[in-house]
Backbone bond lengths (Angstrom), bond angles and torsions (degrees), N, CA, C in turn:
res aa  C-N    CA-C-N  psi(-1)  N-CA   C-N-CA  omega(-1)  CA-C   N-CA-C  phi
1 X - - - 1.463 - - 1.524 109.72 -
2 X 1.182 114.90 123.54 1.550 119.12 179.93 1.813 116.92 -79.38
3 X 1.097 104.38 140.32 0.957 96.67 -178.14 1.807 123.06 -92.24
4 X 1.615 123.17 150.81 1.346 105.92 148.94 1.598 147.59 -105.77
5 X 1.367 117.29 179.48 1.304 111.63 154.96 1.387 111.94 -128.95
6 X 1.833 124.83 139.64 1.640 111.65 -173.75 1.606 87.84 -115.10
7 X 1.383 95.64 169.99 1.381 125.90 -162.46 1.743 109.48 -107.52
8 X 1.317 136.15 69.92 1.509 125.20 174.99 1.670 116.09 -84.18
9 X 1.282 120.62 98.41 1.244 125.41 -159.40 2.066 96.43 -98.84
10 X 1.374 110.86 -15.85 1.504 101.95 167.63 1.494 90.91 -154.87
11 X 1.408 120.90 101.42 1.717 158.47 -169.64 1.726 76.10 -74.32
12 X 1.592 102.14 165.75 1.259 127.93 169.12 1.404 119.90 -140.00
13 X 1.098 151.83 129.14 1.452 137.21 139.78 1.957 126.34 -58.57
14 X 1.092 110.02 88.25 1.289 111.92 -178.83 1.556 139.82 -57.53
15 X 1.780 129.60 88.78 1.250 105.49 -156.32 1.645 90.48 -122.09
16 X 1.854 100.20 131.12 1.425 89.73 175.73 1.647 85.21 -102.10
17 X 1.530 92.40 178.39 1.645 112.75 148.35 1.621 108.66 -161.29
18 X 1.265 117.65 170.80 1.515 133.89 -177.20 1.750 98.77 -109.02
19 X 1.268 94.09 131.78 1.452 110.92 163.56 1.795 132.25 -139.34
20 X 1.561 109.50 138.48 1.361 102.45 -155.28 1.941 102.06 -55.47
21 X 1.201 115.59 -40.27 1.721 107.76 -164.21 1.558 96.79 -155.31
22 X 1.309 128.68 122.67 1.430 125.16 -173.30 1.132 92.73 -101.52
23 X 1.829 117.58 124.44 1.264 144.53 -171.79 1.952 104.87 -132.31
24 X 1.413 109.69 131.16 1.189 116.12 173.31 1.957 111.60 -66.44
25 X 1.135 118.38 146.77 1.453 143.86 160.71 2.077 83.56 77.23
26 X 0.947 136.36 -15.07 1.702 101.82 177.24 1.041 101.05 -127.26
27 X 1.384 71.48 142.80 2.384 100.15 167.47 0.904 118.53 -11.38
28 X 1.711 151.36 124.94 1.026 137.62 -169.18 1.503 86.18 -132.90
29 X 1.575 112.47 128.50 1.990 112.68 177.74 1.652 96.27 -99.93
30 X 1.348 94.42 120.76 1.489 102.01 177.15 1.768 104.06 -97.55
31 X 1.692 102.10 168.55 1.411 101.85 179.80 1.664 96.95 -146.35
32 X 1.179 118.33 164.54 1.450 130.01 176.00 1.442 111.33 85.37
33 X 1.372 105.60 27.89 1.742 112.73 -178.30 1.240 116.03 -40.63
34 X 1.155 128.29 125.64 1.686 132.23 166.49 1.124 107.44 -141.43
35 X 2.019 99.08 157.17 1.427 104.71 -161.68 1.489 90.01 -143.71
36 X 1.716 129.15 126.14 0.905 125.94 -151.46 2.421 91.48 -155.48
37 X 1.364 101.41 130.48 1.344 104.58 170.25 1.433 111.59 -63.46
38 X 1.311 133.40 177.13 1.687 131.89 -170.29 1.560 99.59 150.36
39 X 1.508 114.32 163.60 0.808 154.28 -68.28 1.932 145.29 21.38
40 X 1.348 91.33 -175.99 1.921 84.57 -165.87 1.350 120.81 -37.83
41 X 1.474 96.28 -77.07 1.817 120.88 161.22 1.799 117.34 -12.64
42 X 1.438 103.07 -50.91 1.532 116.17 -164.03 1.259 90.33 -77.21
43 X 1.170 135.07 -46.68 1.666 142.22 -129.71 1.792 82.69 -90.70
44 X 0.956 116.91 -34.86 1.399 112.59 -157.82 1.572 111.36 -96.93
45 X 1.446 107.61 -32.45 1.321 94.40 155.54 1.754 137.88 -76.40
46 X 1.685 92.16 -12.87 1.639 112.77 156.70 1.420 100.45 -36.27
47 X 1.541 112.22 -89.85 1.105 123.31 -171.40 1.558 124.86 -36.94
48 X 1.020 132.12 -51.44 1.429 163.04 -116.92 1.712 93.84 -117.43
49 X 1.354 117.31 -32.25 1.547 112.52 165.20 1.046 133.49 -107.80
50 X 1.341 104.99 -11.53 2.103 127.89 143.38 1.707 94.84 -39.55
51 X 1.494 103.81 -47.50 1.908 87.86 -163.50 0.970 110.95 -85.69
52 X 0.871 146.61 -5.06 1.442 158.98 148.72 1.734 118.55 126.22
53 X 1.286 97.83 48.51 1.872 112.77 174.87 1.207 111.20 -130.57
54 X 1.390 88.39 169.12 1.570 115.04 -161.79 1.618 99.43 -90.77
55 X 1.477 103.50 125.26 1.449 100.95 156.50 1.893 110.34 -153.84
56 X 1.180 94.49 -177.59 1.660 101.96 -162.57 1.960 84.31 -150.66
57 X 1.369 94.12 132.07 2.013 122.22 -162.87 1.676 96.67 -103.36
58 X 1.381 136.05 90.22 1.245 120.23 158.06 1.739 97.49 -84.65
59 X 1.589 91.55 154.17 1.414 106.21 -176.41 1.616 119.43 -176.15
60 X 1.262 119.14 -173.95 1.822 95.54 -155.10 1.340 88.88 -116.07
61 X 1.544 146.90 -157.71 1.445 120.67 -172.80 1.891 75.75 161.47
62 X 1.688 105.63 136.83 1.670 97.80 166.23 1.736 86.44 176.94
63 X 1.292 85.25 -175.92 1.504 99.43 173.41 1.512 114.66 64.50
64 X 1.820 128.24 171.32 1.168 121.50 175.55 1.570 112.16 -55.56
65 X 1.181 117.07 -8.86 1.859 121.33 -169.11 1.858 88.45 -82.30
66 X 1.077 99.97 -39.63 2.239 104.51 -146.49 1.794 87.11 -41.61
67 X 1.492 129.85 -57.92 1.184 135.03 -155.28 1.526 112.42 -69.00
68 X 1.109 122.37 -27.54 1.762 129.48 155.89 1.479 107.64 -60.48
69 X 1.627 110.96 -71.46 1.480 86.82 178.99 1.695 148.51 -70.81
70 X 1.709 103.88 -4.28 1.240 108.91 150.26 1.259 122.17 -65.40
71 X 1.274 112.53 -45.90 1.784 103.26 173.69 1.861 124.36 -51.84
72 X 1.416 121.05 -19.78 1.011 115.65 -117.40 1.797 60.10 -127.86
73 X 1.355 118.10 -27.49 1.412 114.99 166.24 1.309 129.59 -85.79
74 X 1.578 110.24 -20.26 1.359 124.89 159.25 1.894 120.84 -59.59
75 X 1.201 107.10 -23.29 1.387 132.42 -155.66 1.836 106.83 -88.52
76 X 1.354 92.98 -36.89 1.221 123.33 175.77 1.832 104.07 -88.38
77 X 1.177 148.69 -1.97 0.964 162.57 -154.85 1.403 106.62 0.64
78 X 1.630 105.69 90.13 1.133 133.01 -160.81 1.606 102.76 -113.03
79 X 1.098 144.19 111.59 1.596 129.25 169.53 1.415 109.79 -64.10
80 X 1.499 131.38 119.30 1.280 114.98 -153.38 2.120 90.90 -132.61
81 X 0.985 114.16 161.46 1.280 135.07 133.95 1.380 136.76 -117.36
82 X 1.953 117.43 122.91 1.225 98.09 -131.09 2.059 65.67 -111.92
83 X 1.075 96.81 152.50 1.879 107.53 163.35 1.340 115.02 -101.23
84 X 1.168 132.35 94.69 1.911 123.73 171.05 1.188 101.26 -28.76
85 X 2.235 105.46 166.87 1.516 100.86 166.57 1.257 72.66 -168.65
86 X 1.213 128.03 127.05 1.635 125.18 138.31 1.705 133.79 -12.82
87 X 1.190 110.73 -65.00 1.535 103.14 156.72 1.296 136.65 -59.43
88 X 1.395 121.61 170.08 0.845 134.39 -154.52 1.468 111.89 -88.12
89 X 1.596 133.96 118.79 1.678 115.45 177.94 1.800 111.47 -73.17
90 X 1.367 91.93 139.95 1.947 108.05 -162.28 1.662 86.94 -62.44
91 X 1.393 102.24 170.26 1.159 120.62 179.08 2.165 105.88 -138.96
92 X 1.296 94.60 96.71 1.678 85.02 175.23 1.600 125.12 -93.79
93 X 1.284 118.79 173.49 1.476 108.10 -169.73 1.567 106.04 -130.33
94 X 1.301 123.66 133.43 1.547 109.33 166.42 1.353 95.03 -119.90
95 X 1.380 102.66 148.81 2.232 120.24 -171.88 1.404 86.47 -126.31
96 X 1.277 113.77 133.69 1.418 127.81 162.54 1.777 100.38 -97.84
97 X 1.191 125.29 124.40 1.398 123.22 160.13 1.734 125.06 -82.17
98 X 1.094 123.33 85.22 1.704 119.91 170.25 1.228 131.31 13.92
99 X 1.928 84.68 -68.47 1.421 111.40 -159.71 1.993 106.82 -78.09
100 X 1.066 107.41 -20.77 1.475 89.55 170.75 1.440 92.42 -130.21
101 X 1.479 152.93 -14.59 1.237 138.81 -175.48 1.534 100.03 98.22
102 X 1.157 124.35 27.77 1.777 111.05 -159.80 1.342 88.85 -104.03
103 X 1.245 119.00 149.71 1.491 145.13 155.58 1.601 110.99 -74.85
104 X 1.806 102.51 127.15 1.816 101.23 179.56 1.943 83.32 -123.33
105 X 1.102 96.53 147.94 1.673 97.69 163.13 1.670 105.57 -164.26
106 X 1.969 98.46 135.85 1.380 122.84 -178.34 1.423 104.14 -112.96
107 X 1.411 100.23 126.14 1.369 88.50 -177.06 2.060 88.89 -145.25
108 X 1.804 102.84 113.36 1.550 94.13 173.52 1.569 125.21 -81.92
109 X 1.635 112.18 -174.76 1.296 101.99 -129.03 2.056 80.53 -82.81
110 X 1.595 109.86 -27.61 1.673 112.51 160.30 1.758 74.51 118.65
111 X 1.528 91.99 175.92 1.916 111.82 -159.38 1.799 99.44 -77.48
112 X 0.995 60.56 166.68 1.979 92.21 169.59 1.968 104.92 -74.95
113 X 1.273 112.65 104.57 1.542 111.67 152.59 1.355 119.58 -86.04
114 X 0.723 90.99 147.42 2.268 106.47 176.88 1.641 115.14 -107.44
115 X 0.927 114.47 144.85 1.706 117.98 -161.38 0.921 95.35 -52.40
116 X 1.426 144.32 -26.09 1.505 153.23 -141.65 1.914 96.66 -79.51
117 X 1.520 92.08 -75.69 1.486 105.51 176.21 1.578 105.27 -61.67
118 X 1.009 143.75 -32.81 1.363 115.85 -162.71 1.570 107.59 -91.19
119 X 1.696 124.88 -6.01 0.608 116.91 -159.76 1.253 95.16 -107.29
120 X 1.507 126.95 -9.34 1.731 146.43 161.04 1.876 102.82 -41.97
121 X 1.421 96.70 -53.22 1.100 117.21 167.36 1.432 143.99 -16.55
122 X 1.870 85.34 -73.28 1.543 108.99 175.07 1.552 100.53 -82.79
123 X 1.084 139.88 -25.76 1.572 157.05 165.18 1.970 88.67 -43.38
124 X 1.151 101.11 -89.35 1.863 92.59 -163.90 1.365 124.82 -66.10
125 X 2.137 103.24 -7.17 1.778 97.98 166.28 1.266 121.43 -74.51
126 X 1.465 107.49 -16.97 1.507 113.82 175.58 1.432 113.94 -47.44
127 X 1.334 99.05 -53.31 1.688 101.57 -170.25 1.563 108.21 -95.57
128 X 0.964 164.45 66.96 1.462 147.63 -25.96 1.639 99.02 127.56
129 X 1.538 133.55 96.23 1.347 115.22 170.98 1.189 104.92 -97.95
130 X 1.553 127.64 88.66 1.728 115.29 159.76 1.254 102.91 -141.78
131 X 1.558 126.72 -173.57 1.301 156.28 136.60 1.384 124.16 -44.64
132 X 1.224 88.53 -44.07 1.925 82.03 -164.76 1.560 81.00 -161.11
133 X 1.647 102.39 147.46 1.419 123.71 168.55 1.386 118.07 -135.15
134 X 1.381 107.17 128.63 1.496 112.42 -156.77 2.104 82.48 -120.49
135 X 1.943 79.52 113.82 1.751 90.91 165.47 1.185 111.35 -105.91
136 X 1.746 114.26 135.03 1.926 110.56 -155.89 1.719 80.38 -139.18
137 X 1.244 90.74 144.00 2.274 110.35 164.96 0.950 88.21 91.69
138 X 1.382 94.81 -169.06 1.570 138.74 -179.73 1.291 124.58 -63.22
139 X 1.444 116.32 154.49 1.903 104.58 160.52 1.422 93.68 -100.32
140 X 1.478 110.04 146.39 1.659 116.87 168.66 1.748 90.14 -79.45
141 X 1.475 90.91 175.28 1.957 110.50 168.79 0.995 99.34 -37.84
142 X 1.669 102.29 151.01 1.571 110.49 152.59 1.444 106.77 90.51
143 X 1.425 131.10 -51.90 1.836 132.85 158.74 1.181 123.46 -47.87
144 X 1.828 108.16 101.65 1.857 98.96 -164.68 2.556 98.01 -51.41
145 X 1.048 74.75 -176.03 1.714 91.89 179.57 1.432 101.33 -78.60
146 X 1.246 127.11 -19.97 1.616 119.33 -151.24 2.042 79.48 -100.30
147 X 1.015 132.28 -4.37 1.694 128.62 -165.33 1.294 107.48 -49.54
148 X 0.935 136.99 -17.41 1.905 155.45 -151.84 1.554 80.84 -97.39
149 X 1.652 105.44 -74.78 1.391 118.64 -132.17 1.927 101.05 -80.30
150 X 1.431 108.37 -12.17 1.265 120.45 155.20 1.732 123.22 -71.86
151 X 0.793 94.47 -49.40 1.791 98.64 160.29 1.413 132.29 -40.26
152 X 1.234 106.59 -73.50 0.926 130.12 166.22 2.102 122.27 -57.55
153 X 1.505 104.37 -11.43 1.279 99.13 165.98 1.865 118.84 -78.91
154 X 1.694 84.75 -39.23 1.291 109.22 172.91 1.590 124.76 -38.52
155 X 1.645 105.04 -60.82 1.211 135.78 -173.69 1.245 107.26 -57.20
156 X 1.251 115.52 -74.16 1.606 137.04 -175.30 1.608 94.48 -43.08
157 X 1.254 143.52 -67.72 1.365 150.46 -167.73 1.622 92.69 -48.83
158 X 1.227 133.79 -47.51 1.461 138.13 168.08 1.730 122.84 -51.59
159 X 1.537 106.00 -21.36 1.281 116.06 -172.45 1.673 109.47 81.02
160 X 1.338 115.20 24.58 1.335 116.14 171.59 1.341 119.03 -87.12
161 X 1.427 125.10 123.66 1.553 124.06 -178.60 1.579 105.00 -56.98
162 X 1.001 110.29 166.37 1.507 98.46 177.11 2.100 105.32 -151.92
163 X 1.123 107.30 130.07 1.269 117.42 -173.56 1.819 110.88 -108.28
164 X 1.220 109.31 139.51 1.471 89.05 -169.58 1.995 104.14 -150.90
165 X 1.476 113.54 110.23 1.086 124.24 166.46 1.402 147.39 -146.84
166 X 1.208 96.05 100.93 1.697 140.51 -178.61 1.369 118.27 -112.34
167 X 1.247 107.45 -164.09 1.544 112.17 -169.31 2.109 109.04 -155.07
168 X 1.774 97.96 -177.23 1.299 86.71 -167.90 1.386 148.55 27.55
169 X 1.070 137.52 -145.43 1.637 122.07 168.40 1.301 118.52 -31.59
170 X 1.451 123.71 -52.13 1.444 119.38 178.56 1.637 116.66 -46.18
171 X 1.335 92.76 -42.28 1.423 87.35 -178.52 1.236 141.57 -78.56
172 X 1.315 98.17 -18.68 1.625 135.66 176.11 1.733 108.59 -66.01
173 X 1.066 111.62 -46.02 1.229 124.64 -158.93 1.970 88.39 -98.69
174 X 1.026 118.09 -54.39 1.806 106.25 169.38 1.797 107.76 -36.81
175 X 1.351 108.55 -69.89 1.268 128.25 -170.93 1.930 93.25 -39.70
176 X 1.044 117.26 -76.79 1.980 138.87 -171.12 1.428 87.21 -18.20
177 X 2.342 118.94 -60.91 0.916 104.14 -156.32 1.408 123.79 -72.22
178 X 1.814 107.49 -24.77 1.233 110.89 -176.36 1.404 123.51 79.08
179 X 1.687 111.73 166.25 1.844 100.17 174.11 1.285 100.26 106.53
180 X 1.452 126.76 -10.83 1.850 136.98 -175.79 1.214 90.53 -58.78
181 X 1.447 105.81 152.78 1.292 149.56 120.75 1.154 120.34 -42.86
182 X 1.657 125.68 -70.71 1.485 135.50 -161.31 1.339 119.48 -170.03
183 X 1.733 124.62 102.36 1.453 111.93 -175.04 1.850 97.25 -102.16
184 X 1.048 115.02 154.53 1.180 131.20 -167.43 2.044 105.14 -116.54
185 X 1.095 122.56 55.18 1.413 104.92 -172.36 2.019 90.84 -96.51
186 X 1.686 88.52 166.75 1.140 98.80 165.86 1.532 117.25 -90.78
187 X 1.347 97.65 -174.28 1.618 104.86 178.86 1.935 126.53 -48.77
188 X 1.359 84.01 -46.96 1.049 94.15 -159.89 2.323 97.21 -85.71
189 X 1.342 92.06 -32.80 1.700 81.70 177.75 1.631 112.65 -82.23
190 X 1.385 117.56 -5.18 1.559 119.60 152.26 1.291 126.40 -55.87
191 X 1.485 108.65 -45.44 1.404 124.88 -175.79 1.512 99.91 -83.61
192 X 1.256 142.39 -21.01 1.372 134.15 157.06 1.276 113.93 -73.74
193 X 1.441 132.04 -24.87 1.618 128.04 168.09 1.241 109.85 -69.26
194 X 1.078 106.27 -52.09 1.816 123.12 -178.33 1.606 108.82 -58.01
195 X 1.109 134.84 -21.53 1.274 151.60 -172.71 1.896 116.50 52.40
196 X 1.309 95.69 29.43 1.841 96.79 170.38 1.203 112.69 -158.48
197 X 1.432 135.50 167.47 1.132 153.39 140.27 1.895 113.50 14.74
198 X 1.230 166.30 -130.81 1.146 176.55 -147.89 1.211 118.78 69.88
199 X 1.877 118.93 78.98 1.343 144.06 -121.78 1.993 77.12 -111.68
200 X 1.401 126.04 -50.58 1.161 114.50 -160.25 1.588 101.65 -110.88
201 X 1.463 104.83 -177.94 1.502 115.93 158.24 1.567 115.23 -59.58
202 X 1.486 115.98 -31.94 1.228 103.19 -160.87 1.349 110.72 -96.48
203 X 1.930 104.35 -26.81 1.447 107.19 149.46 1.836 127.41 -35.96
204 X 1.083 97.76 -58.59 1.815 119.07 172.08 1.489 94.35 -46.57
205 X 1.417 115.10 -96.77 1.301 118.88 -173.78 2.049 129.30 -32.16
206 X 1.678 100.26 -30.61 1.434 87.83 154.62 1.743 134.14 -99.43
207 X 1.209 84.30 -3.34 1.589 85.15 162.45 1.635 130.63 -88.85
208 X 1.648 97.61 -13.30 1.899 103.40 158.56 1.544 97.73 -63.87
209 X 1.458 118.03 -66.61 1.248 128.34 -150.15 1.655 121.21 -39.88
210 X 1.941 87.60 -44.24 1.591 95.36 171.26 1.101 124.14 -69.02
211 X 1.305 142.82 -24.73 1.431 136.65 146.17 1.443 117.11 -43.50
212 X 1.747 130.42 -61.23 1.190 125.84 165.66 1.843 122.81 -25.09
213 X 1.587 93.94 -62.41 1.671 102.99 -161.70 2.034 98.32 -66.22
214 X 1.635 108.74 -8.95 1.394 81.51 -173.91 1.646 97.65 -112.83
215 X 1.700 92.35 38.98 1.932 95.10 166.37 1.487 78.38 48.33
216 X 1.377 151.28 121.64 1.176 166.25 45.89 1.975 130.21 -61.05
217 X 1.119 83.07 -13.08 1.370 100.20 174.80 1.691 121.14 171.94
218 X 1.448 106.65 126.06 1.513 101.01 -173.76 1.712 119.82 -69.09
219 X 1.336 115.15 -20.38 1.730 127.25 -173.83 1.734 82.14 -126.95
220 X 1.520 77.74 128.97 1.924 93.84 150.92 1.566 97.25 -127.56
221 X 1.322 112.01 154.68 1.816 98.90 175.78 1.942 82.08 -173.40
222 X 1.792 78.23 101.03 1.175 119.22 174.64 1.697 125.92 -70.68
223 X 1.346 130.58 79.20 1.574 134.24 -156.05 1.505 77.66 -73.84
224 X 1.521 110.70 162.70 1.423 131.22 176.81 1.410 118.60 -151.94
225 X 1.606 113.86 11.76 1.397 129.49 -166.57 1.726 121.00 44.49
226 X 1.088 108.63 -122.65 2.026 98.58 177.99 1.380 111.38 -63.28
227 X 1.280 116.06 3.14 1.223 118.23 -169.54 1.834 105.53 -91.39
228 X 1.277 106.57 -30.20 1.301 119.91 177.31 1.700 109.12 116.21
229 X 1.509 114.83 -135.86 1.383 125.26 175.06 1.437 124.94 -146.28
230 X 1.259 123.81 175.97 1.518 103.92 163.87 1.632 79.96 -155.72
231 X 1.650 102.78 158.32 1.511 129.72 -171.98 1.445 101.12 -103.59
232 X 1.100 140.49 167.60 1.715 136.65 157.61 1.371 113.76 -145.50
233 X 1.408 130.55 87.75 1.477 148.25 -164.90 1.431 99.73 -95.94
234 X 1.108 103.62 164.83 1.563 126.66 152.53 1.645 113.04 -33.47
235 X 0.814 93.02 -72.31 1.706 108.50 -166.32 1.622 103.45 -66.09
236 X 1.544 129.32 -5.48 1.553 128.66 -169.49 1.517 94.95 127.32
237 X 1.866 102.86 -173.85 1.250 136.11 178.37 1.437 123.23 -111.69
238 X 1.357 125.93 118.59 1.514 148.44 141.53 1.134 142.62 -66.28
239 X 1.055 118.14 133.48 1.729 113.19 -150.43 2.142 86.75 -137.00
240 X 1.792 88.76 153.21 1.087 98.80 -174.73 1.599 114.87 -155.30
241 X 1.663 99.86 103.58 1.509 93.38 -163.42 1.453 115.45 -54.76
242 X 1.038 125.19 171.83 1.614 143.01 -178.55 2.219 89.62 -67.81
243 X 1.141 101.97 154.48 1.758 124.55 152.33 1.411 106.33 -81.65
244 X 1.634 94.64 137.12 1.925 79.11 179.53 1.986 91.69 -115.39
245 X 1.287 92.43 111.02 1.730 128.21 172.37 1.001 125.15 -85.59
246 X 1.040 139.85 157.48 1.576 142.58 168.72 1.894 91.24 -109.25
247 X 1.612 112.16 78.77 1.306 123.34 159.92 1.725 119.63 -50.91
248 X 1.509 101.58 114.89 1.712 122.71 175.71 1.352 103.65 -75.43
249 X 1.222 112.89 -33.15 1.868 108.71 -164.98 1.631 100.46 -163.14
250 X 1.419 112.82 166.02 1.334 120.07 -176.93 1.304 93.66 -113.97
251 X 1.657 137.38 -1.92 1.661 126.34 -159.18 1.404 105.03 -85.66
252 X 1.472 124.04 123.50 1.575 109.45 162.45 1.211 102.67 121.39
253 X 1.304 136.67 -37.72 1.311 139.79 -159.33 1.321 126.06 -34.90
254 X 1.771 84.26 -76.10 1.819 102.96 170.04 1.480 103.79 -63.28
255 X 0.872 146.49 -31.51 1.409 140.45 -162.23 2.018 84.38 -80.43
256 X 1.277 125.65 -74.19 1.313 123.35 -175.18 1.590 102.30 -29.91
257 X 1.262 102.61 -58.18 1.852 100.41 -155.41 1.901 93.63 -69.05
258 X 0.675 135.15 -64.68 1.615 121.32 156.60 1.002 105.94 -12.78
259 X 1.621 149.44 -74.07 1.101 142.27 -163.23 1.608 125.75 -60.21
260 X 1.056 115.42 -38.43 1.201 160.31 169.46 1.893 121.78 -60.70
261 X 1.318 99.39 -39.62 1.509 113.94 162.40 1.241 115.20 -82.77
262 X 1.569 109.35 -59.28 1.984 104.79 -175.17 1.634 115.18 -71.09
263 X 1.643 113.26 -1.46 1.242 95.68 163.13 0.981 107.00 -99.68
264 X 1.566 151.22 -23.08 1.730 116.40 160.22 1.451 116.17 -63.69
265 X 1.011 113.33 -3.86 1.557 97.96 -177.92 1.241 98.53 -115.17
266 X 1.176 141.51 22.30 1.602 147.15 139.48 1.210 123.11 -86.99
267 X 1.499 113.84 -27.46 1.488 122.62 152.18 1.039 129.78 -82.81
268 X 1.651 104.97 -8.59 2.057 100.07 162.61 1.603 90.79 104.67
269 X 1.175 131.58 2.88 1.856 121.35 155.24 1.479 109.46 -49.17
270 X 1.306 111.21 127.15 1.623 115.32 142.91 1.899 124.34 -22.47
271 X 1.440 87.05 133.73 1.431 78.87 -163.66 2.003 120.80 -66.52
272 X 1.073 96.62 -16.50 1.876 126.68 161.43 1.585 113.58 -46.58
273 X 2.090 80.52 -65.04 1.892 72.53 162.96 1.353 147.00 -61.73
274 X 1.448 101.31 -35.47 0.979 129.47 154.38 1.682 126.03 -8.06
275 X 1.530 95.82 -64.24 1.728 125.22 -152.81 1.333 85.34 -81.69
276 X 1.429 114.09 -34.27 1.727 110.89 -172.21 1.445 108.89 -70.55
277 X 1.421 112.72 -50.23 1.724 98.35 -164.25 1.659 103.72 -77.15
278 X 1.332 107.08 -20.84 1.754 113.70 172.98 1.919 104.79 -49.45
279 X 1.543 105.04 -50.19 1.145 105.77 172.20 1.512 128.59 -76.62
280 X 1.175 115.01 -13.90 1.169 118.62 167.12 1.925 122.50 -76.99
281 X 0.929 97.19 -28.13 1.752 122.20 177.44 1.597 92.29 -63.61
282 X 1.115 114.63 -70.32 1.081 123.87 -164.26 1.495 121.08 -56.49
283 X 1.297 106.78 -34.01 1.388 117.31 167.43 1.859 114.99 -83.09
284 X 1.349 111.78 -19.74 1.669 110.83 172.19 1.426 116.61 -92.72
285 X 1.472 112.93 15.29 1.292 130.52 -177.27 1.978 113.53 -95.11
286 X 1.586 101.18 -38.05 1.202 106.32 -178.54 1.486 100.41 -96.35
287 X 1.399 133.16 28.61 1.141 121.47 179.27 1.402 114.23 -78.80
288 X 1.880 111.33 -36.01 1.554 112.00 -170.61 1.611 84.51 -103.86
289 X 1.611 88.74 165.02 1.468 98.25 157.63 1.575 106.78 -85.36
290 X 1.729 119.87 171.31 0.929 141.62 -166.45 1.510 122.14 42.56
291 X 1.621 110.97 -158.12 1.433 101.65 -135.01 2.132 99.09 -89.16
292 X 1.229 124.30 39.93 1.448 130.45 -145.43 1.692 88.44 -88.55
293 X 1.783 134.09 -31.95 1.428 125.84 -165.68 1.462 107.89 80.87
294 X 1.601 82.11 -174.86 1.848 88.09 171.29 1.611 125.26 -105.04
295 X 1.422 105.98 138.58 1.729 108.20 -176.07 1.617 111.28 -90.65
296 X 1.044 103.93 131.65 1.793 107.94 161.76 1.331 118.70 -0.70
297 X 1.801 90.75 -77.51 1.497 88.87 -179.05 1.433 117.46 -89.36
298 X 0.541 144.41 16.14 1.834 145.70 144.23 1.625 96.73 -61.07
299 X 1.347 124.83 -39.43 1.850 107.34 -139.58 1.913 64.72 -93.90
300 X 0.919 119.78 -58.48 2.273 121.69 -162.99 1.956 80.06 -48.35
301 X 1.051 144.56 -74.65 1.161 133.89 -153.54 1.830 113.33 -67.85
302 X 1.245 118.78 -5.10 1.510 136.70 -175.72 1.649 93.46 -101.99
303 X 1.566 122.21 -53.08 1.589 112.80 -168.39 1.719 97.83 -70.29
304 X 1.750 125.94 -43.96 1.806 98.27 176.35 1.398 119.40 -35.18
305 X 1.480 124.65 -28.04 1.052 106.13 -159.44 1.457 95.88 -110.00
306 X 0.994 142.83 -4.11 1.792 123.04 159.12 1.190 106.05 -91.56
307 X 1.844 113.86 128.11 1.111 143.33 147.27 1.430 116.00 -18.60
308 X 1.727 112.04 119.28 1.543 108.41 167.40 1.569 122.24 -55.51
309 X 1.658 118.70 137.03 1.586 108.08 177.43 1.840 95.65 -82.83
């Protein structure tokens, strides 16, 4: 079993709560408080040691927040490497409303890094004991766009697989360098790489492909929400309708089904299989509300029901 390391380059403190009806200017008493570590990176090694693997969380951490969310990753018994930073680590919120079931989520844009720290950063991924490193989220301020695609030059020269899911420039500039393992974008940040429209499946499916054929990445695996997914291999494209769920929350998903993919394929699953329990994760993720991910047995009771490819 291979092991990983994930990449949280802007960490979160996760606090949901439930509220009967979200109304502007009054007090609203919430209940079901939870407090949960997150961003991408974190979320995935969440997952990823539920299944029973090894991983180790670099991530950036500062400010009066940094010392909550180390705890809150300690808590989670996470093997972590934490990076100082002067700023402050963001704190996002998801509100479930009662009265209609609706999902609200705040999530800021996270602190200002300084070349100093980020480059502390690329300093301790160097020395790095894993297999494969899966870089997930956002860059906060201050992280040029290319921070991925520097990593990953690094890495790869190490013989480290490298998994990579982000968006916009970040992703653009991961993708440029090439050498992936597995990018995970959604629909809609494909169709912003891709720079048009991707009206069908087959639209979708050749716009994974062209990343594949130019060796930029061997797995594309395209989430599409109710819409389902599609994979883009070597050998062609796989498609995988959506589960139809009664979804609690949208938080975690992609980060689960990421989690959820590189461990069969760190344990040596077919990469097919792969796409399935990725999709299955992903669907045992929106089962609860708030920020909880996907459980074992949620994702084994989600894969009976998707069809072998």
């Amino acid at each position: 079993m291979k092991s990983i390391a994930t990449l949280t380059m802007n960490p979160t403190i996760d606090v949901s709560y439930d509220v009967g009806k979200v109304q502007h200017t009054h007090k609203m008493r919430t209940d079901n408080e939870h407090y949960a570590p997150g961003g991408g990176g974190i979320n995935v090694a969440r997952v990823f040691v539920r299944l029973g693997g090894n991983a180790r969380s670099f991530y950036l951490s500062g400010g009066a927040t940094g010392p909550a969310l180390d705890g809150l990753v300690d808590l989670h018994q996470l093997v972590r490497t934490r990076i100082p930073i002067a700023g402050s680590t963001r704190v996002a919120a998801d509100i479930l409303e009662h009265d209609t079931g609706k999902e609200y989520r705040f999530t800021p844009a996270g602190p200002h890094v300084s070349e100093a720290e980020w480059q502390e950063c690329l300093d301790r991924l160097a020395e790095a004991d894993c297999d494969v490193l899966v870089m997930s989220g956002s860059l906060p301020p201050g992280v040029p766009d290319d921070f991925y695609a520097r990593v990953a030059r690094v890495m790869c020269k190490r013989g480290v697989e490298i998994v990579l899911d982000s968006s916009g420039k970040a992703l653009a500039a991961g993708i440029a360098e090439g050498g992936l393992l597995l990018i995970k974008p959604s629909l809609g940040e494909l169709q912003a790489y891709a720079g048009r429209k991707l009206e069908d499946l087959t639209a979708i499916g050749k716009a994974a492909m062209e990343i594949v054929e130019a060796g930029k990445a061997r797995l594309v695996a395209v989430t599409m929400g109710h819409e389902g997914a599609v994979l883009a291999r070597a050998e062609g494209t796989a498609f995988l309708p959506a589960l139809k769920i009664d979804a609690a929350s949208a938080v975690g998903a992609g980060d689960s089904f990421v989690a959820a993919m590189v461990h069969a394929l760190c344990r040596g699953d077919g990469e097919l299989e792969a796409f399935r329990r990725g999709m299955a994760a992903g669907s045992a993720a929106v089962l609860r509300a708030g920020t909880d991910l996907a459980r074992p047995a949620d994702i084994e009771r989600m894969l009976e029901r998707i069809e072998p490819l």
